[in-house]
N, C-alpha and C positions, 0 to 999 in steps of 0.2 A: 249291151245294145240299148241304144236312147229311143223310147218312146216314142210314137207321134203322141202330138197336145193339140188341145184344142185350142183354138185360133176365132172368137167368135168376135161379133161388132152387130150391133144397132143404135140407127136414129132415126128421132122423130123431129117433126119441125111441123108448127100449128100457125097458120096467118089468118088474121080476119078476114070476114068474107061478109058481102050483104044478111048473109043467113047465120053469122055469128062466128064462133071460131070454128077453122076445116085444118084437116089433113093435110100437108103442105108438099110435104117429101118424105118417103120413107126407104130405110134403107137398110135391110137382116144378114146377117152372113151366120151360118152354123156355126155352135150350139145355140146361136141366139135368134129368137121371135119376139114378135110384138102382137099382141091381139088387142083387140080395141070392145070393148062389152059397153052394152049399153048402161048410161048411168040412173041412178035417181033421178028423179023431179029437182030439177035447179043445180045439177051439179054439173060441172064443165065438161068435154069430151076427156075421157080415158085412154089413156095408153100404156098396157100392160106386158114390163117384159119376162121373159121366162125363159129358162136356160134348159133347152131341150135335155142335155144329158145328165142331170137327176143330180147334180153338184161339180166341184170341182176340186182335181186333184193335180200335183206335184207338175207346176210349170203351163199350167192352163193361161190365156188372157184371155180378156171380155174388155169390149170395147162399149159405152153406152154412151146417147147423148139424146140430149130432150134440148129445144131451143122451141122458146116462143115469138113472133112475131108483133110489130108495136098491135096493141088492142087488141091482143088475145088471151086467152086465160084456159088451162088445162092443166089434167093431171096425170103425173105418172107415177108409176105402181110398178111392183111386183107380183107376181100369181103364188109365191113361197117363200118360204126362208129359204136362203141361200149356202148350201151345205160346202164347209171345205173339207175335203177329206186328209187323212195322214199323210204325211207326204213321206217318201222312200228316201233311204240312205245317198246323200249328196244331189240331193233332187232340187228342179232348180222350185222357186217359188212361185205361188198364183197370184196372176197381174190383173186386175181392176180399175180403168181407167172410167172415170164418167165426168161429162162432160154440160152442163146446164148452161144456157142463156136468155136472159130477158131482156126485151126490147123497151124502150119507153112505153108506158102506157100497159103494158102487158104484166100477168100474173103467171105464175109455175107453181106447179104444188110437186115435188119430190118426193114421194113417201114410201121406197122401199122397205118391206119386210124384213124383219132380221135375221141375221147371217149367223151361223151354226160354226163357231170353229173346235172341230175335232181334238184331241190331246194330239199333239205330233204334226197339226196341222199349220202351214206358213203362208199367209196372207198379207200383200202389200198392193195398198187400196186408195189412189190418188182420186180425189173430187176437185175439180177445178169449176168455179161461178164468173161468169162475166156477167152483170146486173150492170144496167143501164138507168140513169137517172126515171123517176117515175117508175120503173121496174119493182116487184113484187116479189118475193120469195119465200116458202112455206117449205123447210127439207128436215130430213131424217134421218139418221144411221143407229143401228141399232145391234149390238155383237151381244152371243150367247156363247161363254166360253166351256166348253165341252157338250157334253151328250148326259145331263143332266139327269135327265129318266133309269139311263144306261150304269148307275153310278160313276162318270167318267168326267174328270175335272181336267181345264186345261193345263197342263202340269208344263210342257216343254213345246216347241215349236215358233213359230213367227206370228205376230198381228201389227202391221203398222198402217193405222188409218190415218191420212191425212187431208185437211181439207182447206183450199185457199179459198177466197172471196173477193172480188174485185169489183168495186164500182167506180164506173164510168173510167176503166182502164186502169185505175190505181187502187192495190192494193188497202182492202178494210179489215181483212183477220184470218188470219194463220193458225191451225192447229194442230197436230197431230199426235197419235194417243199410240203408243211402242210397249207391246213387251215380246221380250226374245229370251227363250229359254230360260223363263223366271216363272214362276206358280203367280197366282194375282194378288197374291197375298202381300207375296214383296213387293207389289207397285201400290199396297196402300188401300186395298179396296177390300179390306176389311170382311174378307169370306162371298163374298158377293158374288156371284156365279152372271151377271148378266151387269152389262153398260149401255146407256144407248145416252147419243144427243139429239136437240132438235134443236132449229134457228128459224127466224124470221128474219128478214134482210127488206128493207122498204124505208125511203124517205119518212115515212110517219113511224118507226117501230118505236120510239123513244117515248111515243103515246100512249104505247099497251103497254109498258112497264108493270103498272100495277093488274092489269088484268090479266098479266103473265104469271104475275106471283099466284093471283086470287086460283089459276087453273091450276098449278102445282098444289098449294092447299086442297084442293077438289082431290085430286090424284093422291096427296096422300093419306085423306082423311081415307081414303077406300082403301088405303094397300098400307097399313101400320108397318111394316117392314121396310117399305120403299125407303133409300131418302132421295133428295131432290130438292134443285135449287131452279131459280133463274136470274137474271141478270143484263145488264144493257153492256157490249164492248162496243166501244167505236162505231155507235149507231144500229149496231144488229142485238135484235133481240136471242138470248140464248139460255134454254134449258139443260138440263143436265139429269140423267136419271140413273142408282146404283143399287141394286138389290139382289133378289132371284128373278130367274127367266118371266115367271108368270108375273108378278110386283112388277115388274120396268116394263113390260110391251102394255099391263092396264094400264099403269101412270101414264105411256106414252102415248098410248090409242085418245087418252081421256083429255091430253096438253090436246094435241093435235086437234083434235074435233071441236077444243073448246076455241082454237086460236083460229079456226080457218074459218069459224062463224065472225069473229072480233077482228080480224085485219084481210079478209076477205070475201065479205058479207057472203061465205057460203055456207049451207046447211052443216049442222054441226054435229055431224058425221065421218067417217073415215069410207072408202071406195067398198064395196060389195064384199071385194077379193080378199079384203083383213079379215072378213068375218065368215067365212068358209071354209 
């Protein structure tokens, strides 16, 4: 007998208002919420999602979607890492669809939490960006391959993250990172129990090249284990971070806080909800 699965979807949408950026439309369907916490002093309105049922296993989707308005600027978060559990013999896989868009003139910050994939656990995780010229973008993904505390390495199961980027309707960069019933060893990564990227997408990113490198030195003069690069493709600026669980989320907490002060003059910090 076939399970029920869970079947979850939310979206946010932020338009300017005389009184700066508001709440546009929102729209939650179970396992998925959104809470909104208030932010620091100078930091944009927050929208935090969170997946009521405590992770997800064998054949779950999640629908997300954050879309800013021209002349608006916010951020979305998660409240956790996002656990996938084992998945069951001939089970189908866990679907993650998310969805971002920036309007002319407008900023997004993307910075979910990182996602926990269990040994036996199969995850396949579409990110699609429409960026609009003048548009801004600051995102994140971040994968812990097992249950590292647990002594538990991702040894066999599914991870396919992929992510497109479009500006102004045509396509600017294509990635996606695959391994399928392979240890991470054979894809090269060198014992490393944890991957995470991060990007900037924005008519000016070709500007912070070098203040992108200066933040990755920052990151790994603190985490000697870390490594980590960064880089300009095709106009977007792009980090790379490979080490252990705890090495890649400092590196990346420390990219991120240093980039969102330099490409969008905001305090040089990450959301409350990272540091809880």
């Amino acid at each position: 007998m076939k399970l029920q699965r869970g079947d979850g979807a939310a979206e946010v949408v932020y338009a300017a208002s005389p009184q700066g950026t508001a709440l546009a439309h929102l729209d939650q369907r179970d396992p998925c919420r959104v809470l909104f916490p208030h932010g620091e002093p100078g930091d944009p309105p927050q929208a935090v999602f969170v997946t009521m049922s405590g992770g997800l296993a064998d054949g779950d989707r999640l629908r997300l979607a954050a879309r800013v308005g021209t002349g608006a600027t916010a951020t979305a978060t998660t409240q956790a890492a996002e656990k996938i559990y084992r998945a069951s013999a001939n089970a189908d896989d866990c679907v993650i669809d998310v969805a971002l868009a920036v309007a002319p003139g407008a900023a997004l910050e993307w910075l979910p939490q990182e996602t926990i994939l269990f040994n036996g656990g199969r995850l396949r995780r579409r990110t699609n960006v429409d960026l609009a010229a003048g548009g801004r973008l600051l995102a994140c993904e971040m994968v812990v391959l097992g249950r590292i505390a647990s002594g538990e390495r991702f040894a066999s199961g599914l991870l396919l993250d992929a992510w497109r980027v479009r500006r102004d309707g045509r396509l600017a960069w294509a990635d996606a990172l695959r391994l399928d019933a392979a240890a991470p060893d054979v894809a090269g990564f060198g014992g490393a129990s944890a991957v995470a990227m991060a990007l900037y997408a924005g008519d000016d990113a070709a500007d912070h090249l070098e203040a992108a490198r200066a933040a990755i030195d920052r990151a790994a003069a603190a985490s000697p284990t870390l490594k980590a690069g960064a880089t300009l493709v095709n106009g977007l600026l792009l980090a790379r971070f490979l080490g252990d669980a705890v090495s890649v989320r400092r590196g990346l907490v420390s990219w991120l806080a240093d980039m969102r002060a330099v490409c969008l003059d905001l305090p040089r910090r990450l959301p409350r909800v990272w540091h809880v």
